[in-house]
MDAnalysis code that builds the backbone (N, CA, C; Angstrom):
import MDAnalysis as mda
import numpy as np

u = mda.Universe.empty(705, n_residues=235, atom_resindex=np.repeat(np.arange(235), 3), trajectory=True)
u.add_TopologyAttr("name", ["N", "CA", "C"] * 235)
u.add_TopologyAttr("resid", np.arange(1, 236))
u.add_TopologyAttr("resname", ["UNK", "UNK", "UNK", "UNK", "UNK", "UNK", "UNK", "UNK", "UNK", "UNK", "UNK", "UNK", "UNK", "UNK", "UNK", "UNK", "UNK", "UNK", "UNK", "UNK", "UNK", "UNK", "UNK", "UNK", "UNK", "UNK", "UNK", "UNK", "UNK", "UNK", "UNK", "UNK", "UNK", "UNK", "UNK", "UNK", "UNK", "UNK", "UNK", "UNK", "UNK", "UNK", "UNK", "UNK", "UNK", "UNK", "UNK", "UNK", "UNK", "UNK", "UNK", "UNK", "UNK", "UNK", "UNK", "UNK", "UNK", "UNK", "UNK", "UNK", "UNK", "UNK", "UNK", "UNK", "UNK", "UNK", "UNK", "UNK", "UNK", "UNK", "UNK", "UNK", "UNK", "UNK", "UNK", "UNK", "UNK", "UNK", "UNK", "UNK", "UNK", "UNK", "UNK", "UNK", "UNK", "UNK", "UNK", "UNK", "UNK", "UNK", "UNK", "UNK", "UNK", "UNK", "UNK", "UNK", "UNK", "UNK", "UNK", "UNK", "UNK", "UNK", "UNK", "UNK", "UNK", "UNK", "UNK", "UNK", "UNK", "UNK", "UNK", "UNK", "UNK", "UNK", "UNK", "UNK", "UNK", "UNK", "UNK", "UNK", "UNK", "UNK", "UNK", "UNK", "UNK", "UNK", "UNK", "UNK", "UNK", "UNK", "UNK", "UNK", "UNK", "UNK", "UNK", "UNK", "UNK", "UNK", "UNK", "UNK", "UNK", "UNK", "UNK", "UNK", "UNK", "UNK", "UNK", "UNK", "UNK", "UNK", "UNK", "UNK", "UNK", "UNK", "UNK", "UNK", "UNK", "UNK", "UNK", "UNK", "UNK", "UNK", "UNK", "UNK", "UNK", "UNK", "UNK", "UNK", "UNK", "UNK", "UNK", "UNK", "UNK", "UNK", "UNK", "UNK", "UNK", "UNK", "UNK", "UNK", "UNK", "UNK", "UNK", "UNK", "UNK", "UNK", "UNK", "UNK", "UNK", "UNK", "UNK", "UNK", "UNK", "UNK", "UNK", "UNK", "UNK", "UNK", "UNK", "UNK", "UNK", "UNK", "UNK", "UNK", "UNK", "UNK", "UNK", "UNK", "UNK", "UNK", "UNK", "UNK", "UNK", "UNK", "UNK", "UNK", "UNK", "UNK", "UNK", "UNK", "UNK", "UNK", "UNK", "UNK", "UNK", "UNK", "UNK", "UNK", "UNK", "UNK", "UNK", "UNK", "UNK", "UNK", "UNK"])
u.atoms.positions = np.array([
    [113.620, 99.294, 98.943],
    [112.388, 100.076, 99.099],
    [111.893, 100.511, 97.722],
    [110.525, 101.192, 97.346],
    [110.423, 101.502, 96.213],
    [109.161, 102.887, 96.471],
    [108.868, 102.854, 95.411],
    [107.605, 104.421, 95.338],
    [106.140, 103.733, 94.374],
    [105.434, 104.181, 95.081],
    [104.160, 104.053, 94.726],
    [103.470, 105.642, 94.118],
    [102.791, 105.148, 93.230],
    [102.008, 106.536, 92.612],
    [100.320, 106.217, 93.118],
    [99.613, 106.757, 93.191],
    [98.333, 107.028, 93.520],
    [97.697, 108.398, 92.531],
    [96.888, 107.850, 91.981],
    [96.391, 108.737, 90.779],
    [94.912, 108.732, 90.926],
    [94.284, 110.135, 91.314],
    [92.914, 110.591, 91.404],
    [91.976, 111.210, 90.209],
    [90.831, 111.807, 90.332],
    [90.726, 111.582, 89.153],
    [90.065, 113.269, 88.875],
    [91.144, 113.657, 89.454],
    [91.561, 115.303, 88.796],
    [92.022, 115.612, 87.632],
    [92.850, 116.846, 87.100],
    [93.457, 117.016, 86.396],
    [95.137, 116.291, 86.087],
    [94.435, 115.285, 84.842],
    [95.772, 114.254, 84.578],
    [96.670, 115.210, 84.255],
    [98.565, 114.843, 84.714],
    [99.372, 115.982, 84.130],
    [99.563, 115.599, 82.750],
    [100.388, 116.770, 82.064],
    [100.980, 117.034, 81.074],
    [102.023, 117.125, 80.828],
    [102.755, 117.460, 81.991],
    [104.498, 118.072, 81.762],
    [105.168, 116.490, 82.479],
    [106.994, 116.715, 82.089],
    [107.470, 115.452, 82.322],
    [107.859, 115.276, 83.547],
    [107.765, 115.950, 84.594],
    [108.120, 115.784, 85.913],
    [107.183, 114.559, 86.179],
    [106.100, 114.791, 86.759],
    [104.973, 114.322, 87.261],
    [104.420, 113.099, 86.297],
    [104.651, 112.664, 85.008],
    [104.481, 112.049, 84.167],
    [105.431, 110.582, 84.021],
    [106.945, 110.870, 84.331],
    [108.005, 110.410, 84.842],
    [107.494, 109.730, 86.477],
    [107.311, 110.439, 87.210],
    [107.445, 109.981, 88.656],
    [105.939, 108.683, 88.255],
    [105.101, 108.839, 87.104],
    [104.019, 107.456, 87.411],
    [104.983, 106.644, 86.377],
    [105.829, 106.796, 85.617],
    [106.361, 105.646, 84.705],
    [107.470, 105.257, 85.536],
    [107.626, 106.016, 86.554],
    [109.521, 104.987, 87.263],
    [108.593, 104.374, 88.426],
    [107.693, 104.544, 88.756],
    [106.733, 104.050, 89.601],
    [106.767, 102.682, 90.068],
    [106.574, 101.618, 90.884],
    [107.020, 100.539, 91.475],
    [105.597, 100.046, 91.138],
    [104.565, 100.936, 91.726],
    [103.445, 100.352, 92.465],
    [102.173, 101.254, 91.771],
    [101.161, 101.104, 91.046],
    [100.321, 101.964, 90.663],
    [98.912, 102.229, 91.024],
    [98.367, 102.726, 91.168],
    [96.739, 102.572, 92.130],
    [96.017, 103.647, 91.689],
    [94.590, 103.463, 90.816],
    [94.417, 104.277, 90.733],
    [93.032, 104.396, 91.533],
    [92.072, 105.743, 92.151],
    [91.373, 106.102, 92.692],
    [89.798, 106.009, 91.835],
    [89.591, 104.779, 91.644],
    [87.872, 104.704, 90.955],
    [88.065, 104.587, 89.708],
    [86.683, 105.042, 88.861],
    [86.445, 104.490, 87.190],
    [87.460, 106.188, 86.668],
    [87.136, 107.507, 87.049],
    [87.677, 108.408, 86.185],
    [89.057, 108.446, 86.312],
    [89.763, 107.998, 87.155],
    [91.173, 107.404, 87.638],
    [92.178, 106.951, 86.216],
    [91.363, 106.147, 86.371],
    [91.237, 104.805, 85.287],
    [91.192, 104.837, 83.903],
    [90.349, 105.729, 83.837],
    [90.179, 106.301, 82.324],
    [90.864, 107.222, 82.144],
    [91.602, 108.145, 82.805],
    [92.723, 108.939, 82.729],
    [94.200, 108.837, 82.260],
    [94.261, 107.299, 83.294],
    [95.141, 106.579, 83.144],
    [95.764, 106.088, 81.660],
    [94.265, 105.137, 81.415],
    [94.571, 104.330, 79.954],
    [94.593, 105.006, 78.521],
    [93.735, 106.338, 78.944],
    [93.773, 107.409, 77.723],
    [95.366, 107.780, 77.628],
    [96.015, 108.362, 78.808],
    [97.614, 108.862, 78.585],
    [98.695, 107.766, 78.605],
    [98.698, 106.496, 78.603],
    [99.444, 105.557, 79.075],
    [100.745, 105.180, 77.661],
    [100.106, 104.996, 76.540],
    [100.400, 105.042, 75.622],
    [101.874, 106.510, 75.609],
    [101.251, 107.538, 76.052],
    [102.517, 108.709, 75.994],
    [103.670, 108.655, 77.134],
    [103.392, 107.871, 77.972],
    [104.365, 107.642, 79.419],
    [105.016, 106.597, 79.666],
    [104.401, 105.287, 78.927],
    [105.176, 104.112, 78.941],
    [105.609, 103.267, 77.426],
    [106.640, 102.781, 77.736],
    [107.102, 102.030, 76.607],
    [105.943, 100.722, 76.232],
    [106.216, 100.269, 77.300],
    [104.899, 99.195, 77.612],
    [103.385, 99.520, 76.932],
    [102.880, 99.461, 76.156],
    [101.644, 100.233, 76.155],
    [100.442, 99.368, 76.881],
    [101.192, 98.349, 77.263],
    [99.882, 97.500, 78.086],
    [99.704, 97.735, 79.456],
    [100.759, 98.155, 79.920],
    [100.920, 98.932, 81.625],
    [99.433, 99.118, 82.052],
    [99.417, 98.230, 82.650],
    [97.757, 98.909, 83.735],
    [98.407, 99.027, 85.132],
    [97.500, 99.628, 85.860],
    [97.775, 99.708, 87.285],
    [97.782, 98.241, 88.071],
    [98.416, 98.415, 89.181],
    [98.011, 97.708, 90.111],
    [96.631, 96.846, 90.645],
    [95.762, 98.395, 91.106],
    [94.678, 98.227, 91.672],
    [93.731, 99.313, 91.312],
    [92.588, 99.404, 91.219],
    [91.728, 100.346, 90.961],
    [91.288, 100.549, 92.747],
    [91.185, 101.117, 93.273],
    [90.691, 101.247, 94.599],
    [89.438, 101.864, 95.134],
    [88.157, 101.921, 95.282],
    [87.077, 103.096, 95.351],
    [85.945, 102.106, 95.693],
    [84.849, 102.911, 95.695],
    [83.714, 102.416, 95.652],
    [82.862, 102.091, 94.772],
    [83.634, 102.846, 93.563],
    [83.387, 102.194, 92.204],
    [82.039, 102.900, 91.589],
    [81.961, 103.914, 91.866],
    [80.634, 104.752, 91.632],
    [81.267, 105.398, 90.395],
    [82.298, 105.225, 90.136],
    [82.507, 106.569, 88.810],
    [82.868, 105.225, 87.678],
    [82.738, 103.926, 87.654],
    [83.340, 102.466, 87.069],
    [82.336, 102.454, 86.081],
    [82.151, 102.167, 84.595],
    [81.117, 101.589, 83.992],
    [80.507, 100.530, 83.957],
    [79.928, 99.943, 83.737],
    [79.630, 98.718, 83.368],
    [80.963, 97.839, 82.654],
    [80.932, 98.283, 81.577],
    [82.298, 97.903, 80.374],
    [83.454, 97.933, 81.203],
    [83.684, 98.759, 82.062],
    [85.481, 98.814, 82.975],
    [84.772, 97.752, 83.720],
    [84.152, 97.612, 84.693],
    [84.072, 96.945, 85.555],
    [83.736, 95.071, 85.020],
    [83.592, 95.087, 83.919],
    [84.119, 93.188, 82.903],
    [85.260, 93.316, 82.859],
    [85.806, 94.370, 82.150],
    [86.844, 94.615, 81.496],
    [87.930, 94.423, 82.381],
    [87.690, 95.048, 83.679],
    [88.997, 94.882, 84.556],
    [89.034, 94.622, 86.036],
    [87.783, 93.960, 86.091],
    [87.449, 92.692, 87.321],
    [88.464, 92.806, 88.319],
    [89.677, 92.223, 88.064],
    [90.653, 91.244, 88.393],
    [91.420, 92.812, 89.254],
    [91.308, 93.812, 88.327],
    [91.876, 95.023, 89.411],
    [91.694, 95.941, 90.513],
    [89.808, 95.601, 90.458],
    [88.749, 96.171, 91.638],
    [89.593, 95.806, 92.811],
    [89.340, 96.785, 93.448],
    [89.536, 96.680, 95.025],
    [88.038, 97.624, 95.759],
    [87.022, 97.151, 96.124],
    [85.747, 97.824, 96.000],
    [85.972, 98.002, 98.024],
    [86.045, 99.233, 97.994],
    [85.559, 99.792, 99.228],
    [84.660, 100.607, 99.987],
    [83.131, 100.087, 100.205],
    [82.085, 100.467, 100.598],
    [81.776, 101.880, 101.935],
    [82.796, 101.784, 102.513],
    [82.218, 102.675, 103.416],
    [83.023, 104.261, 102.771],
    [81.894, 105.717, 103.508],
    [81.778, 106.301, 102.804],
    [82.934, 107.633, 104.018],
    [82.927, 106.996, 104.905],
    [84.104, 108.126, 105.671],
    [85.111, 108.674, 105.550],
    [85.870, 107.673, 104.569],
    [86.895, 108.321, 103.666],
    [86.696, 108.384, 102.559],
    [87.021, 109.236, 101.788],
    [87.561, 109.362, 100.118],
    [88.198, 108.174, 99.490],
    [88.113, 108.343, 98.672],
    [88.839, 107.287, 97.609],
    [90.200, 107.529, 97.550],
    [91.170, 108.642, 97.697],
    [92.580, 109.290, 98.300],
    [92.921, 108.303, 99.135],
    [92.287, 108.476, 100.468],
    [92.648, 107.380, 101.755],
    [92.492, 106.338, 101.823],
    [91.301, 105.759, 100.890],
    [91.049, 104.393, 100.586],
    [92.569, 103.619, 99.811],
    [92.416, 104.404, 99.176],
    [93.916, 104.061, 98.450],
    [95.214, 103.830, 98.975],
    [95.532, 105.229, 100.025],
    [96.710, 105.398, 100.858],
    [96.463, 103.931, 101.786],
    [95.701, 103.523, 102.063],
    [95.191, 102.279, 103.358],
    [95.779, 101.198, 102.021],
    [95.363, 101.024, 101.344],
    [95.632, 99.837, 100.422],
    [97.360, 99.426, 100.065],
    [97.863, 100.262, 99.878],
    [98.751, 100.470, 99.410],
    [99.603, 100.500, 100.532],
    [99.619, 101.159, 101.561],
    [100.061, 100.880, 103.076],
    [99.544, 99.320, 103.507],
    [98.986, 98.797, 103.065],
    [98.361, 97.693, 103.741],
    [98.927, 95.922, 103.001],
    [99.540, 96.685, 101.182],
    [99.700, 95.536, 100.892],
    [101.091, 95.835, 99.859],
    [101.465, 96.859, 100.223],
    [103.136, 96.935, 99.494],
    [104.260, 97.298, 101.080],
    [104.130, 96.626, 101.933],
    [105.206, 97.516, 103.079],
    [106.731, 97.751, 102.609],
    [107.101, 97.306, 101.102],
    [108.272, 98.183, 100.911],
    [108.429, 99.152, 100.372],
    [107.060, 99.728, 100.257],
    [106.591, 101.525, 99.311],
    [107.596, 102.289, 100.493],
    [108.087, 103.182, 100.578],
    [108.539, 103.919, 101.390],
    [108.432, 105.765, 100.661],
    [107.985, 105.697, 99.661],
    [107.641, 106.880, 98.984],
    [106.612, 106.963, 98.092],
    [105.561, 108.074, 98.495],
    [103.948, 107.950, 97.464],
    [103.547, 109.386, 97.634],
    [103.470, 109.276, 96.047],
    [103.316, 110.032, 95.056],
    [101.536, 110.539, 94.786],
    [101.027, 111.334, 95.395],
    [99.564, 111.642, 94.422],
    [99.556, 112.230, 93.470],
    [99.176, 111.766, 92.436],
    [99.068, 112.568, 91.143],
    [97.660, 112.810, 90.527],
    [97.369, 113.918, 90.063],
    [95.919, 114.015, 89.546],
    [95.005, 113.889, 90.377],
    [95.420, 114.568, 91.519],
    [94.697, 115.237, 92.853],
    [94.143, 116.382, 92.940],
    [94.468, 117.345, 92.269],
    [94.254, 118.356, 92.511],
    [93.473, 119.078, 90.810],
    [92.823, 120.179, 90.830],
    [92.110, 120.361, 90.050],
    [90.479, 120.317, 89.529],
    [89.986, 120.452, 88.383],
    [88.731, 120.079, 88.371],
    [87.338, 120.746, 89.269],
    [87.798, 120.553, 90.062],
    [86.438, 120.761, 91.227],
    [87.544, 121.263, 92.559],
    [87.220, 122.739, 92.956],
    [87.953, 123.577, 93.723],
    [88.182, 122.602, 95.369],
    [86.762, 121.926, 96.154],
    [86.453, 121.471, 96.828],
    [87.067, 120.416, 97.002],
    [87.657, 119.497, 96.015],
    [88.329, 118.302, 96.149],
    [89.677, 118.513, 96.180],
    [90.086, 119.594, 95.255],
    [91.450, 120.372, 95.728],
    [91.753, 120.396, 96.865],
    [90.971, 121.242, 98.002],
    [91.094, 121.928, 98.859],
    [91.354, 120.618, 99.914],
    [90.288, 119.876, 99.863],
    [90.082, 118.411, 100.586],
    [91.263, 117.784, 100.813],
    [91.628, 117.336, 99.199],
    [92.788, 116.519, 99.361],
    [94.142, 116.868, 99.675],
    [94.471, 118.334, 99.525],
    [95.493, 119.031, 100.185],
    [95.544, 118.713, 101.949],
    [93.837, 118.890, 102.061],
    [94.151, 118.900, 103.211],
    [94.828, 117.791, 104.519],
    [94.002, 116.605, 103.175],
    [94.019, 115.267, 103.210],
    [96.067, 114.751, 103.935],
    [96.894, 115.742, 103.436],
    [98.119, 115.393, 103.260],
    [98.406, 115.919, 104.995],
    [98.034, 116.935, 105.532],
    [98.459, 116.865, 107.103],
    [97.614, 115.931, 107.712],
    [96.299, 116.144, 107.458],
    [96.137, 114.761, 108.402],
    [96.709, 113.283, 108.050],
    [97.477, 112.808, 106.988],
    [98.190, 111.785, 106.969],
    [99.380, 111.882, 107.489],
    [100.106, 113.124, 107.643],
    [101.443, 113.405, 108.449],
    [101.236, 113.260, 109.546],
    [99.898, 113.443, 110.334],
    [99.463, 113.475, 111.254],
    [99.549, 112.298, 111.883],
    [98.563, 111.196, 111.132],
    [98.684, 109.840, 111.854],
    [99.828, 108.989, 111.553],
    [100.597, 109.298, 111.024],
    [101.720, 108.724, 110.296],
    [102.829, 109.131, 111.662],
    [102.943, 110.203, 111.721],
    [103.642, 110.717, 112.427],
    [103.857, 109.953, 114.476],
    [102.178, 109.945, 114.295],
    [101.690, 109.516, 115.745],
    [101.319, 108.047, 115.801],
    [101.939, 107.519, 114.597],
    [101.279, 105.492, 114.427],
    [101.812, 104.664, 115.163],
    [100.785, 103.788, 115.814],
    [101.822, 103.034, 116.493],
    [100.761, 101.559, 116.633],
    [100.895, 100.551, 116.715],
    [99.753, 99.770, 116.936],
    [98.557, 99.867, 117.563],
    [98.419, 100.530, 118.760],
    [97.362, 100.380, 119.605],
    [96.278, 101.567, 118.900],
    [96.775, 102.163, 118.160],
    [95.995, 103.601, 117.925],
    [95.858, 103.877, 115.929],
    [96.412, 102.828, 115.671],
    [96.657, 103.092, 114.226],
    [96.956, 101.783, 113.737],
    [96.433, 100.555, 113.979],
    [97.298, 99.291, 113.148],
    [97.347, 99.172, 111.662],
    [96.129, 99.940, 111.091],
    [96.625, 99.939, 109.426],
    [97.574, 100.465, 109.113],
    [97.839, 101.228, 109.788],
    [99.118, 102.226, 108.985],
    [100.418, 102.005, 109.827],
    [100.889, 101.733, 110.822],
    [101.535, 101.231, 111.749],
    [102.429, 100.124, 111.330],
    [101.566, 99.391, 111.095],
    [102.487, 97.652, 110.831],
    [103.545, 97.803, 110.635],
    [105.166, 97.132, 110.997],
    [105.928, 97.261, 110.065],
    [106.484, 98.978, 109.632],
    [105.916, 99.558, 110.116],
    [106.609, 100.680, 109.859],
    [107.285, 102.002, 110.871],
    [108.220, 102.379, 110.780],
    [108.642, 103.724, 112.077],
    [108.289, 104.983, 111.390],
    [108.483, 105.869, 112.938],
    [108.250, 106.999, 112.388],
    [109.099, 107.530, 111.561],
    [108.116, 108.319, 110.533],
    [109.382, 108.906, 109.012],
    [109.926, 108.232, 108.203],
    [109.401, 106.964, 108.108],
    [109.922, 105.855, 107.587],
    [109.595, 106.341, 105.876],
    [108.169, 106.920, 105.964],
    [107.637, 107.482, 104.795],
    [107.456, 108.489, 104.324],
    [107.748, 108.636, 103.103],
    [107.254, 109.976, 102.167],
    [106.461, 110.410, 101.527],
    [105.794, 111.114, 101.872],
    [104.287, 111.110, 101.280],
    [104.224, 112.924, 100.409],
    [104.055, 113.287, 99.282],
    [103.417, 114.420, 99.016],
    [102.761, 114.258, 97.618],
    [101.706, 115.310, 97.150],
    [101.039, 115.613, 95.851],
    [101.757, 116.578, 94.531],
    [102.082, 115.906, 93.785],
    [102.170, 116.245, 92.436],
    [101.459, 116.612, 91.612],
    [101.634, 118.192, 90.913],
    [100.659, 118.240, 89.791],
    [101.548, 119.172, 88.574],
    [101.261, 119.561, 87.375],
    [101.909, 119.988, 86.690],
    [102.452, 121.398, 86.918],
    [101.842, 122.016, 88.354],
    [102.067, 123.584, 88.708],
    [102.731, 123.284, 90.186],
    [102.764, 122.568, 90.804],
    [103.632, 122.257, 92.454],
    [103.674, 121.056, 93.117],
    [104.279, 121.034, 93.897],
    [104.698, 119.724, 95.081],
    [104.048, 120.091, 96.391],
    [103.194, 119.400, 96.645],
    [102.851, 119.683, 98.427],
    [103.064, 118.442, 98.746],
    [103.372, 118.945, 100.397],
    [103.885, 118.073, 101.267],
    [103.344, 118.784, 102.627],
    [103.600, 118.020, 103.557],
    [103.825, 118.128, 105.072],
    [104.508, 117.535, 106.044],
    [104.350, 118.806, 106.933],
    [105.289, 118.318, 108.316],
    [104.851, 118.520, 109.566],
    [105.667, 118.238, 110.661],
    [104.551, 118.467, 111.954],
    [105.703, 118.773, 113.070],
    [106.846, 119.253, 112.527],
    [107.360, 120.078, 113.653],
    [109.047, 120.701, 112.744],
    [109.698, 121.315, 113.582],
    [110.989, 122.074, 112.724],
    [111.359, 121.029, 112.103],
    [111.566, 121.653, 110.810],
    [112.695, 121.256, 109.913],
    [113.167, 121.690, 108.687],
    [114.053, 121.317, 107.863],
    [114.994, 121.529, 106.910],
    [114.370, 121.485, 105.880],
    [114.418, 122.229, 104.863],
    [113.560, 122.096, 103.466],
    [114.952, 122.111, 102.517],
    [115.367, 121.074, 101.678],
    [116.284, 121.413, 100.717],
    [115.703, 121.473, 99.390],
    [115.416, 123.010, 98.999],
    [114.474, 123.164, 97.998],
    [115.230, 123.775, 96.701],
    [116.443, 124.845, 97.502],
    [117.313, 125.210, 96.180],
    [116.508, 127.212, 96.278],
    [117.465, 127.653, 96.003],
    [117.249, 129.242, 96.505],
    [116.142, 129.878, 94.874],
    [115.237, 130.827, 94.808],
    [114.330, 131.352, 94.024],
    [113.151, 130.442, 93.765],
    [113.061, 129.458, 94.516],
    [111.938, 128.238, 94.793],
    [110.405, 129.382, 95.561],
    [109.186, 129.345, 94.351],
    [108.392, 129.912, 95.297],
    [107.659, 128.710, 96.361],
    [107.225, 129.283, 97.771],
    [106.765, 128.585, 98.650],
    [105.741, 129.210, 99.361],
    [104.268, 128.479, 99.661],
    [103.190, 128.856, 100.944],
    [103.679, 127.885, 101.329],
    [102.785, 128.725, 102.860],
    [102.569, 127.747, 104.583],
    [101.323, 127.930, 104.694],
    [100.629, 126.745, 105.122],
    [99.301, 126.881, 105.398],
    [99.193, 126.193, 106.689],
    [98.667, 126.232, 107.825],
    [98.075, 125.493, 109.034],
    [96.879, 126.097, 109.514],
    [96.194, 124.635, 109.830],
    [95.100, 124.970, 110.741],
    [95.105, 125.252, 112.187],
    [96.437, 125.516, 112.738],
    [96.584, 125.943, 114.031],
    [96.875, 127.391, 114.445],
    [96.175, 128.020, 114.792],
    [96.135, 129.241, 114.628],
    [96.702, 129.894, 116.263],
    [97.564, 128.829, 117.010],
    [98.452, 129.222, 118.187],
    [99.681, 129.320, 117.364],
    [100.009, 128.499, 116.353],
    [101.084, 128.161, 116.164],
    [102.121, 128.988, 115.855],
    [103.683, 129.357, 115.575],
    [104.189, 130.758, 114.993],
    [105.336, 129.629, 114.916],
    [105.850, 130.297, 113.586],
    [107.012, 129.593, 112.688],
    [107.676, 130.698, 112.562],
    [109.090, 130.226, 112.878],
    [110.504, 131.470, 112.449],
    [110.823, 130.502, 111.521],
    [111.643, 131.504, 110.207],
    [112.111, 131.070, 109.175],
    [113.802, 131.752, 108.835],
    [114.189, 130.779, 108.280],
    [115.976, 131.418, 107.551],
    [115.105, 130.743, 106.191],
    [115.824, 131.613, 105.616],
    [115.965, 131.413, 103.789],
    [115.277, 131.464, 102.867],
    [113.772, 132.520, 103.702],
    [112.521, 133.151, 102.785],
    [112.849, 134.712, 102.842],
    [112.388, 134.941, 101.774],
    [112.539, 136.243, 101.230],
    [111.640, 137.060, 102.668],
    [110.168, 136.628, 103.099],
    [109.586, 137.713, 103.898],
    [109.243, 136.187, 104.982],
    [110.313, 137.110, 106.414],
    [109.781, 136.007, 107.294],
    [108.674, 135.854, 107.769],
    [108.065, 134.654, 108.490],
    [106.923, 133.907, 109.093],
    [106.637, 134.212, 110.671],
    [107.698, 134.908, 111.426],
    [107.893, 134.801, 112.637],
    [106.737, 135.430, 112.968],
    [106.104, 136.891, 112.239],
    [105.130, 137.356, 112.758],
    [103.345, 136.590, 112.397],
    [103.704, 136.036, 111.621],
    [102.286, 135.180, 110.489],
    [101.384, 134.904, 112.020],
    [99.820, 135.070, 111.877],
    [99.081, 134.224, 112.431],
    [98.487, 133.432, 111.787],
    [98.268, 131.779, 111.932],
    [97.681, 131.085, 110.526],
    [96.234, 131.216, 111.261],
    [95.410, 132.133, 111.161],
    [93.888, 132.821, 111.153],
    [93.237, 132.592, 109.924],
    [93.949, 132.407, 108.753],
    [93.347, 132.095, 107.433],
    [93.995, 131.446, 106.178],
    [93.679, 131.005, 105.348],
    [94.811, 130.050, 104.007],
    [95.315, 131.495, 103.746],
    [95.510, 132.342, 103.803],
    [96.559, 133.337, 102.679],
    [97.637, 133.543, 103.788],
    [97.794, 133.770, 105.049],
    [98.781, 135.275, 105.762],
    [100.389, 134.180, 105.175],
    [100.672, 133.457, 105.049],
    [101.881, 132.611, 104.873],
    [101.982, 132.255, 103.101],
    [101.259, 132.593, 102.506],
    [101.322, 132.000, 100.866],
    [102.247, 133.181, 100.186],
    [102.699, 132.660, 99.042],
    [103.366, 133.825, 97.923],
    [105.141, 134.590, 98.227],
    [105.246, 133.567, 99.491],
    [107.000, 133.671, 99.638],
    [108.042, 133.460, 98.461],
    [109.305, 133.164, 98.770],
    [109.880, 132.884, 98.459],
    [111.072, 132.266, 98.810],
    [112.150, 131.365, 98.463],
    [113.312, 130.957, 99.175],
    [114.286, 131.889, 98.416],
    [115.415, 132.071, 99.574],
    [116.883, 132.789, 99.166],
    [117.839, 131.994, 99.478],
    [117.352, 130.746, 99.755],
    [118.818, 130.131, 100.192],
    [118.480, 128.680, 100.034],
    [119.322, 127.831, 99.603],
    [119.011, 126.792, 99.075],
    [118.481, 125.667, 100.069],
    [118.395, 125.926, 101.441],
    [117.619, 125.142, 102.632],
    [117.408, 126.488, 103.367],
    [115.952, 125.562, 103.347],
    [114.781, 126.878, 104.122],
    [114.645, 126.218, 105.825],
    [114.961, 127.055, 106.458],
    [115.128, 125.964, 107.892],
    [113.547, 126.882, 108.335],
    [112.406, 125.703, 109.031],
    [111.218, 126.351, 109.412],
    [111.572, 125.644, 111.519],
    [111.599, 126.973, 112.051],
    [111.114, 126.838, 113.561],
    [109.899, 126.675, 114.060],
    [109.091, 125.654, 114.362],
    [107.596, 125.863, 114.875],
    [107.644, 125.624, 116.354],
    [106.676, 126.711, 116.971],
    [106.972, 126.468, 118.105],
    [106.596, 125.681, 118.708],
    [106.119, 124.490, 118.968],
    [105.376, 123.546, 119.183],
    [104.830, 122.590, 117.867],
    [105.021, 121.155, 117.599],
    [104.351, 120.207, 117.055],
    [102.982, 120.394, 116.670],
    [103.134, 120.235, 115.115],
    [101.675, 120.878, 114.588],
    [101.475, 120.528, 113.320],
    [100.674, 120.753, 112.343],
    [100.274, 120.049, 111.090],
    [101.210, 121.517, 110.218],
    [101.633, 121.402, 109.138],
    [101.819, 122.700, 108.393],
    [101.572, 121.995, 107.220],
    [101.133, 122.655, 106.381],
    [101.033, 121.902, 104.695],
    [101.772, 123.345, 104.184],
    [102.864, 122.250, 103.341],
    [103.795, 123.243, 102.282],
    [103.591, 122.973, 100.772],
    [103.512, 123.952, 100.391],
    [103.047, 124.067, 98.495],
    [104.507, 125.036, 97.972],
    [105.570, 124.515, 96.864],
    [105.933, 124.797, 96.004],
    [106.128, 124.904, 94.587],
    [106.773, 125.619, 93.744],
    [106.285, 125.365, 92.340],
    [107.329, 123.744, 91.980],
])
């Protein structure tokens, strides 16, 4: 199996976590022309290789110049319709033509423009979502070839890791780890072991009542009472 990176065209990182996870990278893709130019400006500091290009450029190609688009023809992947983002355009590509990715990475998602932040965070439960619920008849892009949980999906940036899930489970995060919960289900109620202030009472009515925790114990076990989207953000 291997890991794919997906790189948007937010705030490129700086620090070596996130910098590392695109140089051990299998598979590279980046999201349009500012993607791209992000890319080839820092590439030189992350790889030995200094010729390393991506994979695929993936988008609709509205942010591409003239000059990139001679220049690197051969890496377009031009996708016209406008219902998804260039994020999902990508996640579809990459699901569609590496089936031994089993782990993907967004990087340079987040940042820049508050709105695309917010988006593409959000972007990560509804992919737990259909990921979770894929099966041919209802999902064949993402489906093929693959079971449930087969995949790992969360966003990287130089300040946290988000991820998601869609019903109880185990977080092995390591104890003084800060952590939010965010969901758009506002039936939902989560009991927690191994946060500093439990969740049991939280209503998710808004993005804050679950943010600014903490872990005390090196697996955070989350109870939900029912199957549901949660998006988790740590440092």
């Amino acid at each position: 199996m291997s890991t794919a990176v997906i790189i948007g065209g937010g705030d490129f990182p700086k620090k070596t976590y996130p910098r590392e996870l695109i140089r051990r990278a299998d598979v590279i893709v980046c999201c349009d022309g500012n993607a791209l130019k992000a890319f080839l400006r820092c590439r030189k500091a992350i790889f030995v290789d200094e010729s390393r290009l991506p994979d695929a450029v993936v988008g609709d190609m509205d942010s591409m110049t003239p000059r990139l688009i001679n220049e690197y023809s051969r890496l377009l992947v031009r996708v016209e319709e406008q219902d998804d983002n260039d994020q999902t355009k990508a996640l579809r590509f990459v699901l569609g033509n590496y089936p031994e990715v089993d782990t993907i990475h967004f990087i340079a998602a987040t940042g820049k423009r508050e709105d695309h932040t917010i988006g593409n965070l959000g972007l990560l439960m509804e992919y737990a979502r259909t990921l979770s619920k894929c099966h041919p008849e209802t999902c064949p892009e993402l489906a093929e070839g693959r079971s449930e949980g087969s995949l790992s999906i969360d966003m990287v940036s130089d300040h946290s890791t988000a991820f998601a899930v869609t019903d109880s489970c185990d977080l092995y995060l390591g104890t003084g780890r800060r952590i939010s919960l965010f969901s758009p289900d506002n039936s939902l109620r989560i009991t927690s072991n191994g946060l500093k202030w439990q969740t049991s009472g939280v209503v998710f009515d808004n993005w804050w009542p679950a943010t600014l925790n903490k872990t005390t114990e090196d697996v955070v076990h989350l109870d939900l009472s029912h199957k549901s989207l949660v998006l988790i953000i740590t440092d």
